[in-house]
N, CA, C and O atoms as a MOPAC input file, in Angstrom:
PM7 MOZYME 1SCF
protein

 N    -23.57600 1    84.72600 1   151.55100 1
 C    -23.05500 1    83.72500 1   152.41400 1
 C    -23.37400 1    82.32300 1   151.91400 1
 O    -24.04300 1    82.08800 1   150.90700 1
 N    -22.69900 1    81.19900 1   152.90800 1
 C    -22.90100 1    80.03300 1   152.11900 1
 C    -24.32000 1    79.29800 1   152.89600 1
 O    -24.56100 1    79.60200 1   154.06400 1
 N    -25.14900 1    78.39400 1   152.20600 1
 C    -25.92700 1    77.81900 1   153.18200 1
 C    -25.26600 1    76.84900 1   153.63400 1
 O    -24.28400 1    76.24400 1   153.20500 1
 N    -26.21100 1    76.70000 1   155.00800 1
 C    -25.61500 1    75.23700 1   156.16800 1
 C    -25.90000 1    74.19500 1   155.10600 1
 O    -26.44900 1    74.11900 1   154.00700 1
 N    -25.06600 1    73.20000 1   156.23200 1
 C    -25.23200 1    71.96200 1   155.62600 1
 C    -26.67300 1    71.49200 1   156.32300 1
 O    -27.21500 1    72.20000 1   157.17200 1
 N    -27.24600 1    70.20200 1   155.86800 1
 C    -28.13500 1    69.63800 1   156.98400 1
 C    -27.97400 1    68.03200 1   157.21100 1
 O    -27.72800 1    67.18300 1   156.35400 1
 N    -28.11400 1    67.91600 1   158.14500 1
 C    -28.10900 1    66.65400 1   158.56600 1
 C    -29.28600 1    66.06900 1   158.95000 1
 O    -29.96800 1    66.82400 1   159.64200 1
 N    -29.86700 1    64.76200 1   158.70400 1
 C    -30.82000 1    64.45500 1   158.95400 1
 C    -30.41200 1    63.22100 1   159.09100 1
 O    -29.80800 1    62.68600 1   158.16200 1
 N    -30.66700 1    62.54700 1   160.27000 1
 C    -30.65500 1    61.52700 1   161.21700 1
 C    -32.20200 1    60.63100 1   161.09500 1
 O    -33.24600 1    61.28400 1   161.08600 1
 N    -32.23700 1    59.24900 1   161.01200 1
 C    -33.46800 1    58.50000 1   161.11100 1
 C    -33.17900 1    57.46000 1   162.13400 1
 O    -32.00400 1    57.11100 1   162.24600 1
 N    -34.06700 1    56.92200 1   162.88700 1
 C    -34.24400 1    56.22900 1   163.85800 1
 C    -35.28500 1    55.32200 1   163.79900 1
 O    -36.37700 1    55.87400 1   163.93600 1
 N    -35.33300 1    54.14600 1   163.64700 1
 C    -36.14000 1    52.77700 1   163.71100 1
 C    -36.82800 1    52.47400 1   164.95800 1
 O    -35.96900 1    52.03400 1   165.72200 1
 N    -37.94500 1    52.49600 1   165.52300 1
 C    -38.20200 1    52.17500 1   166.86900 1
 C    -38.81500 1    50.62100 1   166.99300 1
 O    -40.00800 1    50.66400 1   167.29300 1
 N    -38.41800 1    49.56800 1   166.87200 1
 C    -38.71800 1    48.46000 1   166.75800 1
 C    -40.40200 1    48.10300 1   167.45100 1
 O    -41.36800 1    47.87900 1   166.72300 1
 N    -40.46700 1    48.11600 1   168.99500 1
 C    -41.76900 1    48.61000 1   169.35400 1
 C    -42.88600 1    48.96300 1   169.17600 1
 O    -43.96200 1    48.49100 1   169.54100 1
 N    -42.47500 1    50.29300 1   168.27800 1
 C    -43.49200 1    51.09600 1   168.05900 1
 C    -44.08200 1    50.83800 1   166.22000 1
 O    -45.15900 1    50.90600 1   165.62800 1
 N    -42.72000 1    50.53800 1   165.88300 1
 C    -42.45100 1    49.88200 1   164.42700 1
 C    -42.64900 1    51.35700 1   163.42500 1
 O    -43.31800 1    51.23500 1   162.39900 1
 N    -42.12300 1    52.55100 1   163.72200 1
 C    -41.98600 1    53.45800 1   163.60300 1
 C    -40.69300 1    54.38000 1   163.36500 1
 O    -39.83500 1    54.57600 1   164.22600 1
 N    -40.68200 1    54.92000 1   162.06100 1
 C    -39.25200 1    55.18200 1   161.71500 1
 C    -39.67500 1    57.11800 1   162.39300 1
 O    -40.70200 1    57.76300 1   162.18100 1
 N    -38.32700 1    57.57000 1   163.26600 1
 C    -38.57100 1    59.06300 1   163.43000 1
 C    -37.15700 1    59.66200 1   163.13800 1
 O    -36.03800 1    59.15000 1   163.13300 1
 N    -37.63400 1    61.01200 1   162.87900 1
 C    -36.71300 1    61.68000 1   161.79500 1
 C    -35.56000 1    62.79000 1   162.90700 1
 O    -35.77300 1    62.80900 1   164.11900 1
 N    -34.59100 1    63.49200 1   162.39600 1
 C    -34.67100 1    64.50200 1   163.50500 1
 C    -33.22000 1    65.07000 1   162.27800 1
 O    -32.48100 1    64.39800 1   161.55900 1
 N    -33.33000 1    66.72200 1   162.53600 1
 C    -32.32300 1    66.94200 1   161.34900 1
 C    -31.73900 1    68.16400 1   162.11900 1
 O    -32.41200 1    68.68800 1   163.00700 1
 N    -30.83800 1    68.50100 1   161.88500 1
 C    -29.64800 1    69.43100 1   162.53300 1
 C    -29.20100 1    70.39100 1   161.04200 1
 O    -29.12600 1    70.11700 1   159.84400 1
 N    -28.96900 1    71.62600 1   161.87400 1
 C    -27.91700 1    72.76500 1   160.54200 1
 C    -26.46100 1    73.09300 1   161.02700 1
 O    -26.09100 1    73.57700 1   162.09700 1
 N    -25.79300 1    72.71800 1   160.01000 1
 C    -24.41100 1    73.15300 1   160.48700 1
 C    -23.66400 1    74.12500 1   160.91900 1
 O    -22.45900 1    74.16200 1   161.16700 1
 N    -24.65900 1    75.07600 1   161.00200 1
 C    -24.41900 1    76.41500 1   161.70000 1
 C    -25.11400 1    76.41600 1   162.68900 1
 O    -24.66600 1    77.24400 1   163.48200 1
 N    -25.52100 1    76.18400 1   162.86400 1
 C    -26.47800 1    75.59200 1   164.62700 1
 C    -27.68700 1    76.20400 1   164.90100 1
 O    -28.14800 1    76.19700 1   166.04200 1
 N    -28.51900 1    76.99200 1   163.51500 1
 C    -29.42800 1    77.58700 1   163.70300 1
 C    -30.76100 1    76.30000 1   163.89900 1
 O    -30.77400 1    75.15400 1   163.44800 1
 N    -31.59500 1    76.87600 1   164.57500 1
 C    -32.65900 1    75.78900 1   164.25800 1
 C    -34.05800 1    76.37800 1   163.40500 1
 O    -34.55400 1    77.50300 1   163.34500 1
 N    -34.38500 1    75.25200 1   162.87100 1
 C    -35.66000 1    75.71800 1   161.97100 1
 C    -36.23100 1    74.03900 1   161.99400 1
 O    -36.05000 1    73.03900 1   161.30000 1
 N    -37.08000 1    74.42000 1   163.31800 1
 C    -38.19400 1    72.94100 1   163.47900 1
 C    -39.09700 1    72.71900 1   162.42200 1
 O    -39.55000 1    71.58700 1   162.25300 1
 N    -39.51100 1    73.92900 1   161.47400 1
 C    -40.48300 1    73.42100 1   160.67200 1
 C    -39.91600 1    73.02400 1   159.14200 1
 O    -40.61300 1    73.05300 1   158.12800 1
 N    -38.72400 1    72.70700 1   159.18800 1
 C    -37.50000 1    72.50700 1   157.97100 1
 C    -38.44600 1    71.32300 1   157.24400 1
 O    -38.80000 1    71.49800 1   156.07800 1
 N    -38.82500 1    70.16400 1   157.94100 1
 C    -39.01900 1    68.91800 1   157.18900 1
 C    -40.47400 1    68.93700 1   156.93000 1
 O    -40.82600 1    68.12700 1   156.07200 1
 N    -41.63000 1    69.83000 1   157.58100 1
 C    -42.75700 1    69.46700 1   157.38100 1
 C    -43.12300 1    69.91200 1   155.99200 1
 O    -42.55700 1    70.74900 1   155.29000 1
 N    -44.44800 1    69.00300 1   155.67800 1
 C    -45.62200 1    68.91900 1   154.73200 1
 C    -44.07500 1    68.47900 1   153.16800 1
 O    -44.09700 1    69.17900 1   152.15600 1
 N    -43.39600 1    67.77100 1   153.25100 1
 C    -42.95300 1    66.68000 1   152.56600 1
 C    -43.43800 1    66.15700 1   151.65400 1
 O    -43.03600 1    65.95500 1   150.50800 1
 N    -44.95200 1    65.76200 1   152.51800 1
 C    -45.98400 1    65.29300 1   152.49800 1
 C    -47.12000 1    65.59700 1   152.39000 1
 O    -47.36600 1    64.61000 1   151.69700 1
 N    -48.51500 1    66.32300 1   152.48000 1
 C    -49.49100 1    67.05800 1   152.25800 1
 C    -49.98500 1    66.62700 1   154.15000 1
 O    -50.22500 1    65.54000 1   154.67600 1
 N    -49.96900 1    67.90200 1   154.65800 1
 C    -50.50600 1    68.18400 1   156.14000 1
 C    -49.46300 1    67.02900 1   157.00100 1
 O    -49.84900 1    66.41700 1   157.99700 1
 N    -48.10500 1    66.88700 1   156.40000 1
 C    -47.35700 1    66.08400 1   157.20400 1
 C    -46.39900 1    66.80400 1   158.54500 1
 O    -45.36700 1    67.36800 1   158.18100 1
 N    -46.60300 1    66.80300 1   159.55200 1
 C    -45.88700 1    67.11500 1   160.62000 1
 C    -45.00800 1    66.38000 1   161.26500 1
 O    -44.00200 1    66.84700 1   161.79700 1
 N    -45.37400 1    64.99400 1   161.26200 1
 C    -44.36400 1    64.25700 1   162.12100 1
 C    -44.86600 1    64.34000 1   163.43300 1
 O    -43.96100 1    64.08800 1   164.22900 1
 N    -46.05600 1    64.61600 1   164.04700 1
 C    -46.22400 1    64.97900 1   165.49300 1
 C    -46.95100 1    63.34700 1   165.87700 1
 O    -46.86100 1    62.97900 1   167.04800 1
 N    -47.50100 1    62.62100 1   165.07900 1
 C    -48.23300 1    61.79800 1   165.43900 1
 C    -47.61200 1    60.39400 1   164.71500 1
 O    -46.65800 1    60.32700 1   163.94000 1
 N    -48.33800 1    59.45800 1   165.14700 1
 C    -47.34800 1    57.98200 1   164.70200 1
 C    -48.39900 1    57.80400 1   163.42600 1
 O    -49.61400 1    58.00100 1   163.37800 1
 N    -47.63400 1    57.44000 1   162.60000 1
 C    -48.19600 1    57.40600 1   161.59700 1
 C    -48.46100 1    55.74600 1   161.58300 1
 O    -48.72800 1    55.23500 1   160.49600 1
 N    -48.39000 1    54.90600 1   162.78000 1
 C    -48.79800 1    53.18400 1   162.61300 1
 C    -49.94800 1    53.55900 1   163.75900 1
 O    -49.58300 1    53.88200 1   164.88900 1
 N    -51.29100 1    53.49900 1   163.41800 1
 C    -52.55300 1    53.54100 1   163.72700 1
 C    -52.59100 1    52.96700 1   165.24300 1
 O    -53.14800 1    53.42000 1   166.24300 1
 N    -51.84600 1    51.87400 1   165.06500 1
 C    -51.72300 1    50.93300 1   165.97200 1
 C    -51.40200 1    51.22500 1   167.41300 1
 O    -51.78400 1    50.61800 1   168.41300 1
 N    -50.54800 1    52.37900 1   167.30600 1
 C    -49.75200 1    52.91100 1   168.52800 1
 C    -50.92900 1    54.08800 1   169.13700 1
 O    -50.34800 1    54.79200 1   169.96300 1
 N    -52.04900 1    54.40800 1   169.01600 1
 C    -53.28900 1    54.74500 1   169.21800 1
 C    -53.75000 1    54.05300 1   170.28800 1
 O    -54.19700 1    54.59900 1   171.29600 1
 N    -53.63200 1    52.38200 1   170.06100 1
 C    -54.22000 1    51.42100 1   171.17500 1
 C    -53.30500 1    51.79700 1   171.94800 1
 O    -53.53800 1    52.68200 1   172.77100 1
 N    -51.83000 1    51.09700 1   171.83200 1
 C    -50.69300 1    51.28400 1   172.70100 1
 C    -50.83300 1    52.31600 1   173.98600 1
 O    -50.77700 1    51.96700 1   175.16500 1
 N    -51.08200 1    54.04200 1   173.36400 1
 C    -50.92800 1    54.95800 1   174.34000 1
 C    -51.83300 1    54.84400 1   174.90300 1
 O    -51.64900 1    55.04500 1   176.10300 1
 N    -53.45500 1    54.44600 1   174.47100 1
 C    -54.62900 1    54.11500 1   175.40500 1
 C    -54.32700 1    53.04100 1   176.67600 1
 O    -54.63800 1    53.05100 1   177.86700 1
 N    -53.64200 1    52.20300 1   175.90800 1
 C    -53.57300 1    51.14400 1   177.27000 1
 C    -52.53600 1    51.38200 1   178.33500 1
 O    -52.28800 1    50.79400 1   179.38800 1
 N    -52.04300 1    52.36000 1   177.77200 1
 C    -50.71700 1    53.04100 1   179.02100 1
 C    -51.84600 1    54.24300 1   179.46800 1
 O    -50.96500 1    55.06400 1   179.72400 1
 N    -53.05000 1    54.95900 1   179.75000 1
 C    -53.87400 1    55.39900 1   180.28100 1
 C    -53.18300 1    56.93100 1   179.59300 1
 O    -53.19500 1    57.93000 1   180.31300 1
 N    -52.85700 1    56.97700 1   178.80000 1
 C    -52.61300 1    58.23500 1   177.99300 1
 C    -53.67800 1    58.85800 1   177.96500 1
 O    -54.73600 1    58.43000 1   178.42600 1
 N    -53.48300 1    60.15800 1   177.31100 1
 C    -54.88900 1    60.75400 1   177.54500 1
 C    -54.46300 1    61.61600 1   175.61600 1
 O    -53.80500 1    62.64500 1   175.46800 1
 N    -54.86600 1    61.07500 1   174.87800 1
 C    -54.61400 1    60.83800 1   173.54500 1
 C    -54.00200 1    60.09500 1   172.56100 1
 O    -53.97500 1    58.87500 1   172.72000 1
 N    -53.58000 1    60.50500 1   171.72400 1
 C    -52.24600 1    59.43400 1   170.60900 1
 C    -51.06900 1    59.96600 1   171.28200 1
 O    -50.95800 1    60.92100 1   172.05100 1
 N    -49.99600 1    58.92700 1   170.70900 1
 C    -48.68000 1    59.09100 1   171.03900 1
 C    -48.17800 1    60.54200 1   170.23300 1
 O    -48.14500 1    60.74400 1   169.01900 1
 N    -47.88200 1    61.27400 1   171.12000 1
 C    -47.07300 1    62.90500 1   170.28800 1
 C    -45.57100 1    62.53400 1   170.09800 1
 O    -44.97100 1    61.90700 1   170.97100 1
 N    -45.07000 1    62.87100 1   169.12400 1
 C    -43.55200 1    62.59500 1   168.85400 1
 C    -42.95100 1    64.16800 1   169.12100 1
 O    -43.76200 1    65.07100 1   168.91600 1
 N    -41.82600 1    64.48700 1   169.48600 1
 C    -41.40400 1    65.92400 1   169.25200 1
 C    -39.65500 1    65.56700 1   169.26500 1
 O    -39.04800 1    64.60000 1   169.72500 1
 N    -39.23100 1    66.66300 1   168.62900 1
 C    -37.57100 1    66.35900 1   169.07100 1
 C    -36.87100 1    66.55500 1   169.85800 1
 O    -35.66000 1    66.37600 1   169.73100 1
 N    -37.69600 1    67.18200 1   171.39600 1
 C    -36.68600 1    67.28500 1   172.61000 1
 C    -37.77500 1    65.75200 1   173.02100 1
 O    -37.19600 1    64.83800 1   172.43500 1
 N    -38.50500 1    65.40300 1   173.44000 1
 C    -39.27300 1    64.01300 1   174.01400 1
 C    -39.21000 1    62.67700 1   173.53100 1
 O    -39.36400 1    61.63600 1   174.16800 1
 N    -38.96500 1    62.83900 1   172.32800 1
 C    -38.71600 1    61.51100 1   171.14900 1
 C    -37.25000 1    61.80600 1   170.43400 1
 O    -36.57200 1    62.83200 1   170.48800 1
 N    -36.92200 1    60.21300 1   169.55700 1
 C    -35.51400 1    60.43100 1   168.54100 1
 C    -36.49400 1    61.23800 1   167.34500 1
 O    -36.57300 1    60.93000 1   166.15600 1
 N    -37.00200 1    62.03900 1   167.84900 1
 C    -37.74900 1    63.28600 1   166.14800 1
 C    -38.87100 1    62.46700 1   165.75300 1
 O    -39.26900 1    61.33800 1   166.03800 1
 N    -39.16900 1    63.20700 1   165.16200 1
 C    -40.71500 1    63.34000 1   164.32900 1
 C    -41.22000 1    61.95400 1   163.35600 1
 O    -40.58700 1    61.60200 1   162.36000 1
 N    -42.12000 1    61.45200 1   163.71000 1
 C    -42.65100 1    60.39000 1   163.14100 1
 C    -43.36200 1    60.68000 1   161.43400 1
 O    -44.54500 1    60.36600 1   161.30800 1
 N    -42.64500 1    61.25100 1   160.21300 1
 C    -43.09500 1    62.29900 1   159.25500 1
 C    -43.75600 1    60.58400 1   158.67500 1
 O    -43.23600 1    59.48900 1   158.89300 1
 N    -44.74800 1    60.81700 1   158.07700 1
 C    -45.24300 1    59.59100 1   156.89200 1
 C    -44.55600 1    59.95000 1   155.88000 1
 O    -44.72500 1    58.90200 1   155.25700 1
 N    -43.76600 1    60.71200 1   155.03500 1
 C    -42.64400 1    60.67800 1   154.34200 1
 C    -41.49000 1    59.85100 1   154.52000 1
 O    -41.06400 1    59.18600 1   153.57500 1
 N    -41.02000 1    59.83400 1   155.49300 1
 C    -39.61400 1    59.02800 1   156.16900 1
 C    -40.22400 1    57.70600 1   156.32600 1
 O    -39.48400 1    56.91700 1   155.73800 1
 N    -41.17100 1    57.12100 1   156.81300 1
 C    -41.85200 1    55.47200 1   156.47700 1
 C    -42.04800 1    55.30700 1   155.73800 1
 O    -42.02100 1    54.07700 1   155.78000 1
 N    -42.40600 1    55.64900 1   154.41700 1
 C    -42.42100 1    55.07500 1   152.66400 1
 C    -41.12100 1    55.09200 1   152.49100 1
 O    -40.69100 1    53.98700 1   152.16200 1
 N    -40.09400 1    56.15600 1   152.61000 1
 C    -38.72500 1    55.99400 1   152.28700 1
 C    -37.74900 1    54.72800 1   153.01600 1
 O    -36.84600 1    53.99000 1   152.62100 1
 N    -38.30100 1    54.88800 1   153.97300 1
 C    -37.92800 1    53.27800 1   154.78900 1
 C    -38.43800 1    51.75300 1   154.57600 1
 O    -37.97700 1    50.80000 1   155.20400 1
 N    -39.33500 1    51.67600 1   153.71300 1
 C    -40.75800 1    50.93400 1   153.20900 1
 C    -41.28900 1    50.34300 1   154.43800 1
 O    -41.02700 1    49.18300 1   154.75600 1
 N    -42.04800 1    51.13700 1   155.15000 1
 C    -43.09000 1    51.20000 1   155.95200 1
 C    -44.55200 1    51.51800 1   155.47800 1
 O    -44.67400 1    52.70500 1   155.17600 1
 N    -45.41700 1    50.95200 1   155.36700 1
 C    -46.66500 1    51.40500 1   155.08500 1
 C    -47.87900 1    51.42800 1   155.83200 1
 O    -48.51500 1    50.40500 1   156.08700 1
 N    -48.07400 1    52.10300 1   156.04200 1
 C    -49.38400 1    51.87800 1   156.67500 1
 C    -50.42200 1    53.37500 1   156.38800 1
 O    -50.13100 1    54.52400 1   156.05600 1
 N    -52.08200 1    52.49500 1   156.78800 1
 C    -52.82500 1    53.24900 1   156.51300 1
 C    -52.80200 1    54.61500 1   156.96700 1
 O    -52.27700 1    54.92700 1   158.03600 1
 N    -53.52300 1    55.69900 1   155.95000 1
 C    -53.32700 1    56.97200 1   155.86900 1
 C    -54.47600 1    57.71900 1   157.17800 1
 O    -55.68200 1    57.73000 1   156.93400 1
 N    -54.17600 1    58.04900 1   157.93400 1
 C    -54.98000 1    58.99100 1   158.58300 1
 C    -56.19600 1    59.57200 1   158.04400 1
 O    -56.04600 1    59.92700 1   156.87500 1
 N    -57.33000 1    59.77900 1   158.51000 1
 C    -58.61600 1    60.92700 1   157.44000 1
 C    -57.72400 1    61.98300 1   158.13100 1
 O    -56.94500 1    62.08100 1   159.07900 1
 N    -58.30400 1    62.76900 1   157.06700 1
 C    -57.77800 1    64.26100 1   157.33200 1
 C    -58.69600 1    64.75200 1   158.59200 1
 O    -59.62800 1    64.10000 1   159.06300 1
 N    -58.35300 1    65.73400 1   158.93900 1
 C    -58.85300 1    66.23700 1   160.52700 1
 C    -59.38700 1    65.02600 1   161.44700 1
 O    -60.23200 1    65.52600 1   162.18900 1
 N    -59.26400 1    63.69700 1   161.71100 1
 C    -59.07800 1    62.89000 1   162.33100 1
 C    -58.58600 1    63.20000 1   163.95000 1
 O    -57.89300 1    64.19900 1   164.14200 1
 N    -58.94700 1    62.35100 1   165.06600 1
 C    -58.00100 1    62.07600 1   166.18400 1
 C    -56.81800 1    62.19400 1   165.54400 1
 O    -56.72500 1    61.96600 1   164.33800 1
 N    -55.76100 1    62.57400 1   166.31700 1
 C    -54.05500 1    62.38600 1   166.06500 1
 C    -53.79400 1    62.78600 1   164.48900 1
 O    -52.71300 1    62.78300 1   163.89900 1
 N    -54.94600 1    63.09300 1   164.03700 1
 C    -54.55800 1    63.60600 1   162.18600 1
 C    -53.32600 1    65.01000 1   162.59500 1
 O    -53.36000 1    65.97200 1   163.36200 1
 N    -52.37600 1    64.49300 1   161.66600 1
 C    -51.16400 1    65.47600 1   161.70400 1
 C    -51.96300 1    67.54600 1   160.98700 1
 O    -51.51700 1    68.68700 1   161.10900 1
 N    -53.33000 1    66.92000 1   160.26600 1
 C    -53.91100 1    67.92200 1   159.52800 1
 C    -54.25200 1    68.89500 1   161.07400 1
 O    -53.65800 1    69.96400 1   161.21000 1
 N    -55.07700 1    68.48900 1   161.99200 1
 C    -55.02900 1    69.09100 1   163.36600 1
 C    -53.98200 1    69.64600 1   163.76000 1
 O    -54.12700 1    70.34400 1   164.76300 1
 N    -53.00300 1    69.58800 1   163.34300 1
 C    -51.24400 1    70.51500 1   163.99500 1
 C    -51.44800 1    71.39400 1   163.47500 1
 O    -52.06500 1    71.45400 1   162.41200 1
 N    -50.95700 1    72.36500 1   164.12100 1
 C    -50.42300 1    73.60000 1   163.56200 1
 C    -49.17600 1    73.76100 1   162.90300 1
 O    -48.20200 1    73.24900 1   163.45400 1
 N    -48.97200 1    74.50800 1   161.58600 1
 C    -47.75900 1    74.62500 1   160.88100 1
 C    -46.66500 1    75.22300 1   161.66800 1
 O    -45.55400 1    75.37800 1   161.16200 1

């Protein structure tokens, strides 16, 4: 058979200053874990701008901001912000909000 196509959609969140990803198959199957580790322990679940850490604290959150693709425009991957030239500092590994803490 033939493979799907894929589509992958990016989204700018001015705000948050955060690019999030979200990708579709043209056969309508889904496979959420299509885009992860891109990157080494990259999920996309967490904001990869440090900053948005304070943000969800001062909205009385009760952690970091979680990205997902039914709650958010998709996944905040630190792959898709270098490709956008976004930079910002790298998470420690097993960290608060470290994407390394997700499960694959």
């Amino acid at each position: 058979g033939e493979s799907p196509a894929v589509a992958v959609t990016f989204s700018y969140l001015p705000k948050l200053q955060v690019v999030t990803v979200k990708h579709s198959l043209s056969n309508g199957s889904d496979d959420p874990t299509m885009l992860y580790d891109l990157y080494p322990s990259d999920y996309g679940l967490f904001s990869p701008n440090q900053s948005n850490d304070y943000l969800a604290s001062a909205q009385s959150a009760a952690g970091p901001l979680v990205f997902s693709d039914k709650r958010t425009q998709g996944k905040a991957y630190v792959w898709a912000q270098s490709l956008c030239g976004l930079y910002n500092l790298r998470r420690p590994e097993g960290s608060a909000g470290g994407d390394a803490l997700a499960p694959p």
